[in-house]
C-alpha positions, 0 to 999 in steps of 0.5 A: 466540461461535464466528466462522464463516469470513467473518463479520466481515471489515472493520474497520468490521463488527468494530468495530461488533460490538465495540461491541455486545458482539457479539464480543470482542476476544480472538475476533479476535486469535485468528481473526488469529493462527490464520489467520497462522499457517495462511498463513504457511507459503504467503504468508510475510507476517509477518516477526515474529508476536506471538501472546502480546503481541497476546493480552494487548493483546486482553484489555485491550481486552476488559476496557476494553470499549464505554465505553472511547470509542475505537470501534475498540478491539481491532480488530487491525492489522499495521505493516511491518517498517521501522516501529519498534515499542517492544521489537521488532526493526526491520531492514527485513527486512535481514540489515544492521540484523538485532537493531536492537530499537526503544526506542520505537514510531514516532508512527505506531505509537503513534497505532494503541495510542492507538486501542486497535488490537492489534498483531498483528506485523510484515510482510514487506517488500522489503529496505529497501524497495528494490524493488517485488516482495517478493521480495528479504527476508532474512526470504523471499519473500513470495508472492501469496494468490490465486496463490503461484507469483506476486508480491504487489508491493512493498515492502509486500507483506507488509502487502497479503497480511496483508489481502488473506488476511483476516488481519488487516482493515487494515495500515500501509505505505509508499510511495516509488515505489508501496510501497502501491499495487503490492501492494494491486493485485496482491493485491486491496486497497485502499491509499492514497498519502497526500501527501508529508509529511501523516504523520509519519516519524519511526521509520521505516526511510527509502528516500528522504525526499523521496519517503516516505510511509507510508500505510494498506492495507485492504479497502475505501474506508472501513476504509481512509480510517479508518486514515488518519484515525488515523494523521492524528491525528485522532479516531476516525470509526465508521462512515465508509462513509455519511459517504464517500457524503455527496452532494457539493457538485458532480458529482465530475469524473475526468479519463483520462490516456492514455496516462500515463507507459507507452505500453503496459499490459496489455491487461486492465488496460486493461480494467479501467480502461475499465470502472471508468469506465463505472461511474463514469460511470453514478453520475453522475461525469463522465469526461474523456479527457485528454492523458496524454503528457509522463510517459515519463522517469518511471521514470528521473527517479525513480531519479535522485531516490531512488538518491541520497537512499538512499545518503545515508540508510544511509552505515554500509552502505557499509562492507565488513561491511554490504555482504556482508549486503546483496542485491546488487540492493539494493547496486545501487541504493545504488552508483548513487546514491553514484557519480550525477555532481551536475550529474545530480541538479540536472537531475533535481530541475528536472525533478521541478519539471516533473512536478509542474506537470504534474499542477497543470495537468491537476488544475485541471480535474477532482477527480481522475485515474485510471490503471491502477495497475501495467502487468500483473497479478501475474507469476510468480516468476521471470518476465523478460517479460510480454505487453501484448498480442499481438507486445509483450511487456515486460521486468520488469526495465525496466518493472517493477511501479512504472513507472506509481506512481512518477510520483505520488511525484515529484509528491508527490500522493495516490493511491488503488489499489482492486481494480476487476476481475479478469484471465483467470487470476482475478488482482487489477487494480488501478486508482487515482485520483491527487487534489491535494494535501492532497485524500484524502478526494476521492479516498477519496469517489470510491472508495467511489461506485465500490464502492457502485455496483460492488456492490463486496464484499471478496473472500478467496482460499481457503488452498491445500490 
């Protein structure tokens, strides 16, 4: 068969056809690689393509077919630059760990072979994940589908354009302080945080241990709940969107902290908060205003915590031959966490302690908290400020696009970012839901109420002339 332009755009909807023979999987890793290379060019989002190798990868799986067991085989996948990947460079997108070749893939990445995924590439990512714009790589700039004049949020920017194009239908992240989450809601994605420690790490470039995660990004509630029950270890689920829907036991409750951590956010983003409550509300989830103060030092806590950790897990980047082949933006970090006084960092790991008995405190009365996920849409290139409102404009570079996200790291929970509306400029808003520990499936089930009640449908932004 011959695919038509958006045919077959979720995972759920390939696998299915899949399994019935409807297509193959050579038809899709060739419609992803066709579009890769018909983006790259505008998007930048794949640090390494391999064409070949996912052909070869696709055949075999054609050649397992339906009575292969593993209902998601053949279904392509992206995984971020930081993960290894057996044979393949692993940098970081940095030009420091440049011709580091993997010896064998991480246990992430072997979980999606043992699922009969096809690996279609490596993403772009913000150089060692030190940062949340994707700006900074020594691979490029990774630049935002739906306006390329503008950002995608990082680190795993690369890995939110790849699915936010249609490329390919979900990809593997990470997330530090909003990695995930930043870059599925200025692209249109859905991306989840998954708790602190719930997915292995090993073969993973680290950030800061204590804060890492890696987690699934992809179109919709259930494809991405899916990869995360892969990545989990856990037997394949297909389908998965009925089994989200399932009536619970109890009305779900989702508590609105406000303000939550800025005391301002983008009027639109407000916007599109208060909307997505209104639809929640309307398919029978209670909605409780709460009190959101207490958040403000979140960005600079967070940096107490990482900047050390970092410094800590890249030691050989200290020497003077390592330091000329980093982003001085990313020297910065690394020398603010070598030089930061330990009487700093035991103060700040009391008040990490705070943080977290915070949202233990306000999650002992509701399912699930909701906030806007970034505090703007996606600013453009080289933007230094961005208007919240009327007379309040902010600097990026204080409030940058993480100011909100990092909290949830600090506290080790799970989050969810999903697309609920759209800016004046046609920009993604992204807004996210915050569970108890070890709870995805909570929150992952309240998004996907919010999808069927939304008339939710994934949408693909055309590739510019």
């Amino acid at each position: 068969m011959t695919l038509a332009d958006g045919e077959l755009e979720t995972a759920a909807e390939m696998a299915s056809a899949l399994q019935g023979r409807d297509v193959t999987a050579v038809e899709l890793v060739a419609r992803a690689i066709a579009r890769a290379q018909a983006w790259q060019p505008v998007g930048n989002a794949f640090s390494q393509l391999w064409a070949d190798e996912a052909m070869e990868a696709a055949t075999g799986a054609d050649r397992a077919g339906p009575l292969d067991g593993r209902p998601l085989a053949g279904v392509p996948v992206a995984v971020k630059d930081l993960f290894d990947v057996a044979g393949h460079e692993t940098s970081g997108c940095s030009a420091a760990y440049a011709g580091r070749v993997a010896v064998r893939d991480a246990p992430l990445v072997r979980r999606l072979r043992e699922a009969g995924m096809v690996l279609l590439g490596k993403t772009n990512q913000h150089e060692l994940a030190a940062g949340g714009t994707n700006l900074v790589s020594a691979c490029g700039p990774t630049r935002n589908p739906w306006d390329p004049a503008r950002m995608t949020g990082g680190s795993s920017g690369g890995s939110a354009s790849a699915v936010a194009t249609g490329i390919v239908p979900w990809s593997l992240g990470s997330d530090t302080g909003g990695s995930i989450r930043i870059p599925a809601s200025f692209c249109g994605a859905v991306g989840l945080k998954p708790t602190n420690g719930a997915l292995p790490l090993a073969g993973a470039l680290p950030l800061a241990p204590s804060l890492d995660c890696a987690g699934p990004i992809a179109a919709t509630a259930a494809d991405t709940w899916s990869l995360e029950e892969v990545l989990a270890g856990h037997d394949a689920r297909h389908p998965v969107r009925d089994w989200l829907l399932r009536r619970p036991d109890r009305p779900f409750r989702v508590g609105i902290p406000e303000p939550f951590v800025a005391a301002v956010v983008h009027e639109e983003c407000a916007g599109a908060l208060a909307a997505t409550a209104s639809i929640l509300a309307t398919a029978g989830i209670e909605i409780v205003p709460m009190d959101g103060h207490g958040l403000d030092d979140a960005r600079m806590l967070w940096s107490a915590v990482c900047f050390p950790e970092f410094a800590h897990a890249h030691p050989d980047l200290q020497h003077p031959s390592m330091r000329a082949k980093v982003h001085p933006s990313v020297l910065d970090w690394l020398d603010r966490g070598a030089a930061l006084p330990e009487a700093d960092r035991e103060r700040a790991a009391h008040r990490r302690m705070e943080f977290e008995r915070w949202f233990r405190e306000r999650l002992a009365l509701v399912d699930a908290l909701m906030v806007v996920t970034a505090p703007y849409p996606a600013p453009a290139v080289g933007q230094e400020f961005v208007e919240l409102a009327p007379d309040l404009a902010v600097d990026i570079a204080t409030v940058g696009p993480g100011f909100i996200t990092c909290a949830v790291n600090l506290a080790g929970l799970p989050a969810m970012s999903f697309p609920a509306g759209r800016s004046e400029l046609g920009l993604p808003l992204g807004v996210s839901l915050i569970g108890r520990a070890a709870e995805e499936e909570t929150i992952a089930r309240i998004v996907a109420r919010w999808e069927a009640a939304s008339g939710y449908e994934p949408r693909r932004p055309a590739l510019p002339a």
